[in-house]
ROPA-209485 format. One record per residue (C-alpha): residue in one letter; x, y, z. Coordinates in steps of 0.2 Angstrom, whole numbers, plus 5000, padded with zeros to 4 digits. Example, Ala and Ser with C-alpha at 12.3 -4.5 7.8 and 13.67 -1.06 7.14 Angstrom:
residues 2
resn|u|v|w
A|5062|4978|5039
S|5068|4995|5036
//
This chain:
residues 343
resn|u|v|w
X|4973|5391|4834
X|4961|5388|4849
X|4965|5377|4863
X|4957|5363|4858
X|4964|5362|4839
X|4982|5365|4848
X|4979|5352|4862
X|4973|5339|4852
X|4988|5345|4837
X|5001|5341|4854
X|4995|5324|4859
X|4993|5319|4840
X|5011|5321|4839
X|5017|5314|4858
X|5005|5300|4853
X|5001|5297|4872
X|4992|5305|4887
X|4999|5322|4895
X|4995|5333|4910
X|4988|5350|4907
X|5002|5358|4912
X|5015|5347|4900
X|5001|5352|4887
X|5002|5370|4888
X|5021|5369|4887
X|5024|5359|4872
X|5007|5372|4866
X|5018|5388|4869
X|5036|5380|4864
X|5026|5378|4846
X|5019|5393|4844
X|5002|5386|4845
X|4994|5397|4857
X|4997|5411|4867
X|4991|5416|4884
X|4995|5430|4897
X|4985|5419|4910
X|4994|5416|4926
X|4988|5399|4928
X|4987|5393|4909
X|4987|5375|4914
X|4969|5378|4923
X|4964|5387|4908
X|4968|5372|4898
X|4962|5359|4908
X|4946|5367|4911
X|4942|5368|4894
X|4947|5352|4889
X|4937|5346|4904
X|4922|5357|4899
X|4924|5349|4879
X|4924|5332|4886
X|4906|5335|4898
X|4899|5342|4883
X|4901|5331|4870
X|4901|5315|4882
X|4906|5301|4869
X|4909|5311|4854
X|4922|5321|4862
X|4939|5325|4855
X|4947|5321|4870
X|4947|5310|4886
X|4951|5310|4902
X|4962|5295|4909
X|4966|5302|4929
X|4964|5321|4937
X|4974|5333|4926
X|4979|5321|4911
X|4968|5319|4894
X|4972|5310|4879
X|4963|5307|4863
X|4949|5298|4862
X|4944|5289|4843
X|4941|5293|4826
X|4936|5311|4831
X|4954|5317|4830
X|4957|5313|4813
X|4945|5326|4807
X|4951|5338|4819
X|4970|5335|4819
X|4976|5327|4801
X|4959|5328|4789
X|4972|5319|4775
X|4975|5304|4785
X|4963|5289|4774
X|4952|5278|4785
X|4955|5261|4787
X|4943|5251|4772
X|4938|5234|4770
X|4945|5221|4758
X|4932|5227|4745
X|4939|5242|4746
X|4924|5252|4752
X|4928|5265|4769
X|4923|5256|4784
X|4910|5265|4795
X|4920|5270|4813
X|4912|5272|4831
X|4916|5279|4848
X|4925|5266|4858
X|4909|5262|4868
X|4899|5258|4853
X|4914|5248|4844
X|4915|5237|4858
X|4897|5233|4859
X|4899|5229|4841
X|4913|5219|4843
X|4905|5207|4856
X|4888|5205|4847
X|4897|5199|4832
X|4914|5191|4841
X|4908|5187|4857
X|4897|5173|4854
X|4889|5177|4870
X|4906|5176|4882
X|4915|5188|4888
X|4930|5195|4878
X|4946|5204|4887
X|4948|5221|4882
X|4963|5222|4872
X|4955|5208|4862
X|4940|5221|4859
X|4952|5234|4854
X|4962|5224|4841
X|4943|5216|4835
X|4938|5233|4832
X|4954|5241|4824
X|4956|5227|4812
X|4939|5227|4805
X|4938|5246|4803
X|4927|5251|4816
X|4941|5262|4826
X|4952|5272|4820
X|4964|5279|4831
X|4980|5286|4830
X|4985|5282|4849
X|4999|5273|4854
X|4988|5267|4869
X|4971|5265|4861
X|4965|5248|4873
X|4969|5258|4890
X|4957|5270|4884
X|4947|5257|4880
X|4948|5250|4897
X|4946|5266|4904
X|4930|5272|4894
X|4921|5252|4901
X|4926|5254|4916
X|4918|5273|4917
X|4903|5268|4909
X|4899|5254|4923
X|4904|5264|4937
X|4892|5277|4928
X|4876|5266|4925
X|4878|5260|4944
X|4877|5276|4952
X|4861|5279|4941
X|4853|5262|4945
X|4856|5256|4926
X|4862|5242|4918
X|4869|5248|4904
X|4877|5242|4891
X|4892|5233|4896
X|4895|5220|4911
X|4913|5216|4920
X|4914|5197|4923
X|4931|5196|4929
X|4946|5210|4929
X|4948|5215|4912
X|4933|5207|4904
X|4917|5213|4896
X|4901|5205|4891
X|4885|5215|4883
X|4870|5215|4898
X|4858|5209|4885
X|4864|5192|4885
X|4861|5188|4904
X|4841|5188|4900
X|4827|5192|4911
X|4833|5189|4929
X|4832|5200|4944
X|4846|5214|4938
X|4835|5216|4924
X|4818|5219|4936
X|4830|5231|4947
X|4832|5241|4932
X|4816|5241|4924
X|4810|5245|4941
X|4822|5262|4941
X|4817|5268|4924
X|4799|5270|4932
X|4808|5279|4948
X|4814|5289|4935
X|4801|5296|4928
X|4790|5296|4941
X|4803|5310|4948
X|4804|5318|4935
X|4786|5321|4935
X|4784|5327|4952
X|4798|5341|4948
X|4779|5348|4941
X|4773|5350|4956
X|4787|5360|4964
X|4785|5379|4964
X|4797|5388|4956
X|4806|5395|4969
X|4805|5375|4975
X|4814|5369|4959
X|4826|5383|4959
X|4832|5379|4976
X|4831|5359|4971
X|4843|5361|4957
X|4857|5374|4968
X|4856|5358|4977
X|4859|5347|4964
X|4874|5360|4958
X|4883|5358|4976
X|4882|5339|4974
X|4891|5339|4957
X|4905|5350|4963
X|4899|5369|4963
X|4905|5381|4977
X|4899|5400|4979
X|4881|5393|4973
X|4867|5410|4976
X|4848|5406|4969
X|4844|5421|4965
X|4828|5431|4967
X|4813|5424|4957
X|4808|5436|4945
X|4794|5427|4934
X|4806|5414|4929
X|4815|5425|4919
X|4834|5430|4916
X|4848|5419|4926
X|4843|5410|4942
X|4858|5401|4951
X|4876|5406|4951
X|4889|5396|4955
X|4908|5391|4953
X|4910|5374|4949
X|4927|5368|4956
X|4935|5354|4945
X|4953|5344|4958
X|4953|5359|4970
X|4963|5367|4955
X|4953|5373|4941
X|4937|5385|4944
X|4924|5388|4932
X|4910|5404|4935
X|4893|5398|4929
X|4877|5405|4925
X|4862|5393|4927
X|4845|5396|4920
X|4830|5383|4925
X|4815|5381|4916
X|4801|5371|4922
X|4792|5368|4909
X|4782|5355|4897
X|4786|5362|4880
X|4803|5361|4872
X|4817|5375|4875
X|4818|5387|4859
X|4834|5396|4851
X|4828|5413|4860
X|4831|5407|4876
X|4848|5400|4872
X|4852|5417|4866
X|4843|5426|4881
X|4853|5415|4893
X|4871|5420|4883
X|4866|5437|4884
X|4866|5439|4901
X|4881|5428|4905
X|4895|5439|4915
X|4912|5443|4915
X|4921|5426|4912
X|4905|5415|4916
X|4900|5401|4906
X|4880|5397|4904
X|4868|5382|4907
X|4851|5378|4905
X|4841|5366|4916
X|4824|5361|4911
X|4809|5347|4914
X|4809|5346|4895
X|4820|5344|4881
X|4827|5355|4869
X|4822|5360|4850
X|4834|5356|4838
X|4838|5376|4834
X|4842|5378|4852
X|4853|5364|4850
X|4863|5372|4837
X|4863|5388|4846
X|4870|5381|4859
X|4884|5374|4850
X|4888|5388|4838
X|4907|5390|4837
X|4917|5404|4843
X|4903|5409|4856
X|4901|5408|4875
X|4898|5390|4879
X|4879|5386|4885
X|4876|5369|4891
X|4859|5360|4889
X|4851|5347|4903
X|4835|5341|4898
X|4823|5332|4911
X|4830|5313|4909
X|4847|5321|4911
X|4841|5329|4927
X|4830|5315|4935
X|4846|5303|4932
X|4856|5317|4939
X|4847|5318|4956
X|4845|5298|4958
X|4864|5297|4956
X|4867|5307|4969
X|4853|5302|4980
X|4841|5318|4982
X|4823|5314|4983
X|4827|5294|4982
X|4832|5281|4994
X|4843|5269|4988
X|4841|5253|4995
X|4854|5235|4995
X|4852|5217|4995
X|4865|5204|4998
X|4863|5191|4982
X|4875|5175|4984
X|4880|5168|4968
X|4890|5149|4968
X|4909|5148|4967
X|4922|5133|4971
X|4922|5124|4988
X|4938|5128|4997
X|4942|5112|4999
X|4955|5101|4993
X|4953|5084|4984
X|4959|5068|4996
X|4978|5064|4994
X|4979|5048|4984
//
């Protein structure tokens, strides 16, 4: 059994979140996996970490804090118990399920009536109508969790997405608050976006190479070398990415700045020269064909990860290189503090 089968097999059973290193000892004490690793719990942790940046949303797994994952929705049913029967509806028909996000955006178009719904109300709206199925003792923190993450997400990126916060613990859909000036801010950064992503054409390629080393040191790499240019060819920056100051991850990074989409060969190409222990990752201006999409995720094979150019131009806006993020102060009405005349 791999890691992930046996991690997600251990917090199926616990029924609640666990540290990486509480993980790999219920993992071991069941005869799930075995390691001669010295530091097992990083091994875990990076992988479930690595799981969870690849599959975003689909993901088996969650993080709730540094260290500590969890299951996240509907996904561990097929993974850990593919017996157990999904919820149905009183025809009797299997109801569709969704990712947590996308449940809750259900939930408040048909629920909400255009005000804001608490989060445990979300989770039990979506539960009882079938649209999440989760085995988790604790299914509306993660809920709470995966809103909150999203937000914080979409502002670092100068988006609205999905989702608003009105007050602690409650949610509204950003579509129902109309045109107004969060939605010109927006619309106005979607153009940042790919007018930045345009002018990565005009970088050289040495230029671009060095941009994205940058980029990598932003997001958490260490060690990072660009290496020689050599026609654009073969791997181009090497770095360590360092996950809590505990776990450490060797990558190989290949960029590709180019118009048309990245094929299957260079997915293969790029596993191909991966070193010792190294894990791959190609960044390019374009997007990604869908053969190099499923050569990317075949199974039993070194993990490569794909970045496409919206990915990348968000990327850099999030962390600020090559934008200037500018503030306002808005003032919105609330109550006078001031008290009514004693009768």
């Amino acid at each position: 059994m791999n890691i992930q089968d046996a991690a997600a097999q251990i917090l199926k059973d616990e029924g609640k979140p666990l540290h990486a290193k509480e993980i790999v000892k219920r993992i071991i004490e069941a005869g799930l996996w075995k390691t001669k690793s010295k530091t097992p719990e990083a091994t875990v942790s990076a992988q479930l970490y690595s799981e969870i940046k690849k599959h975003g949303n689909q993901s088996t797994f969650v993080k709730i804090e540094p260290g500590t994952f969890f299951l996240r929705d509907t996904q561990i049913v097929a993974v850990c118990d593919a017996k157990e029967p999904r919820n149905v509806n009183p025809s009797g028909d299997p109801e569709e399920t969704y990712s947590f996000l996308d449940a809750a955006e259900k939930v408040l178009d048909r629920f909400g009536n255009r005000q804001p719904m608490h989060y445990r109300e979300i989770t039990d709206k979506a539960r009882n109508q079938g649209w999440l199925n989760t085995s988790g003792k604790t299914p509306e923190a993660t809920m709470n969790a995966q809103l909150g993450n999203e937000l914080k997400r979409a502002k670092a990126r100068g988006e609205l997405g999905r989702f608003e916060c009105t007050s602690r613990g409650f949610y509204s859909l950003v579509r129902w608050v109309g045109t107004g000036l969060s939605q010109q801010i927006s619309k106005h950064n979607r153009k940042i976006l790919k007018k930045r992503l345009s002018l990565l054409m005009d970088l050289s390629p040495y230029q671009f190479e060095e941009l994205v080393g940058q980029l990598l040191a932003e997001m958490g790499f260490e060690s990072i070398e660009v290496t020689k240019s050599h026609g654009d060819g073969g791997i181009d920056v090497r770095g360590t990415l360092l996950i809590s100051d505990v776990v450490r991850i060797k990558m190989a990074v290949q960029v590709k700045r180019w118009k048309a989409n990245i094929q299957r060969p260079i997915v293969q190409q790029v596993r191909g020269s991966l070193g010792a222990h190294e894990q791959g990752l190609i960044i390019t201006t374009s997007s990604f064909s869908r053969g190099a999409i499923t050569e990317a995720d075949e199974p039993d094979k070194t993990p490569v990860g794909l970045m496409n150019g919206e990915q990348l131009s968000a990327l850099l806006m999030e962390y600020n290189i090559g934008v200037r993020r500018t503030s306002h102060d808005l003032f919105e009405l609330e109550e006078l503090p001031v008290a009514e005349k004693p009768k």
